[in-house]
C-alpha positions in Angstrom: 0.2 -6.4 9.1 3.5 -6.9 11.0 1.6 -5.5 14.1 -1.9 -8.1 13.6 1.4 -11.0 13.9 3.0 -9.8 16.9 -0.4 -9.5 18.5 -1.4 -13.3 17.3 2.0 -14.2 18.4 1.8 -12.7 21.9 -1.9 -14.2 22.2 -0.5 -17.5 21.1 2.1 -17.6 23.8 -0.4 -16.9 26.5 1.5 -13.1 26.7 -0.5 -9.8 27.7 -1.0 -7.9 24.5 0.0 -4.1 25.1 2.2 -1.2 23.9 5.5 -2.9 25.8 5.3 -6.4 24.5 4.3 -5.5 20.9 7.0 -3.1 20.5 9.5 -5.5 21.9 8.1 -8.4 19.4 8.8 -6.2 16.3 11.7 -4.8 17.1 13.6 -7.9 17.9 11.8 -9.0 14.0 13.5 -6.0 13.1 10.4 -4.3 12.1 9.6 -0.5 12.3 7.7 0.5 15.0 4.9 2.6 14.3 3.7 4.1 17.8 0.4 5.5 16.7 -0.4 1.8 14.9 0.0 0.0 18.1 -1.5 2.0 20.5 -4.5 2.1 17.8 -4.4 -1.9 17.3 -3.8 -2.4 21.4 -7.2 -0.4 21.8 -9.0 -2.0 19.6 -8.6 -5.6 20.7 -9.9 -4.8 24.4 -12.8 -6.5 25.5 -12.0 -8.6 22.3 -11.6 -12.5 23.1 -9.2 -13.6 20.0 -10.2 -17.0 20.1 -13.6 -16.9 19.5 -12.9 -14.3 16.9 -10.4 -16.7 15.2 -12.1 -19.8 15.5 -15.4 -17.6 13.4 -12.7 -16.4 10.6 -11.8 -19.7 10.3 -15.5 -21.2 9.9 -15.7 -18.4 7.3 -12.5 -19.3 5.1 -13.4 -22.8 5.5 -17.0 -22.4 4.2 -16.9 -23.9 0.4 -17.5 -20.9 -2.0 -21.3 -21.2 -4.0 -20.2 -23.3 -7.0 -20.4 -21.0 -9.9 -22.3 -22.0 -12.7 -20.7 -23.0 -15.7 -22.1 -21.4 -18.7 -24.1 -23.8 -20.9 -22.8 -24.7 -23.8 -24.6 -24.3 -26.9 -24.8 -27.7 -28.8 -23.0 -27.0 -32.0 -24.5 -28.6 -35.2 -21.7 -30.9 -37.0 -19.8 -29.5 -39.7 -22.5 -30.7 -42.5 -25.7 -30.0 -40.8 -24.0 -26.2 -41.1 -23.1 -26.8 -44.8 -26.3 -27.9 -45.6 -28.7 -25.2 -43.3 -26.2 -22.5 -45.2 -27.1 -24.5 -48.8 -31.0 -24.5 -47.8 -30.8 -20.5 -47.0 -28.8 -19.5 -49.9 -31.6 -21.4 -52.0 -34.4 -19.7 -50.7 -33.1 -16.1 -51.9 -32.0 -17.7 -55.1 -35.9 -19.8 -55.6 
């Protein structure tokens, strides 16, 4: 992740992303450089125009969520309509 920041960084700043300035951006974080990450992150963002890319992730995070459905309810018969359906069936077994 500490390399995606220096990159967003850089491109923020108007800064060339490459092997030199990325390196130079997490070391001075204090961050561990991982050669074979940045030469793998600095290929994969050429040809790649960051704003446009950004300004989509953002359309999609911003994008309401479908509102989930809450589950019905069932209506719950008061307290003597229960009493009294219980009454009715125990009356048919008994006749």
């Amino acid at each position: 992740m500490e390399n995606i920041y220096a990159a967003l960084l850089l491109h923020k700043l108007g800064k060339e992303i490459n092997e030199e300035s990325l390196k130079k951006v997490l070391a001075a974080a204090g961050t561990e450089v991982n050669e074979s990450q940045i030469k793998s992150l600095v290929a994969s963002l050429k040809g790649v125009d960051i704003d446009k890319e950004l300004e989509s992730a953002s359309l999609v995070t911003a994008t309401p969520k479908a509102e989930e459905k809450a589950p019905e309810k069932k209506e719950e018969k008061p307290k003597e309509e229960k009493g009294e359906a219980a009454a009715e069936g125990l009356s048919a077994l008994f006749g």
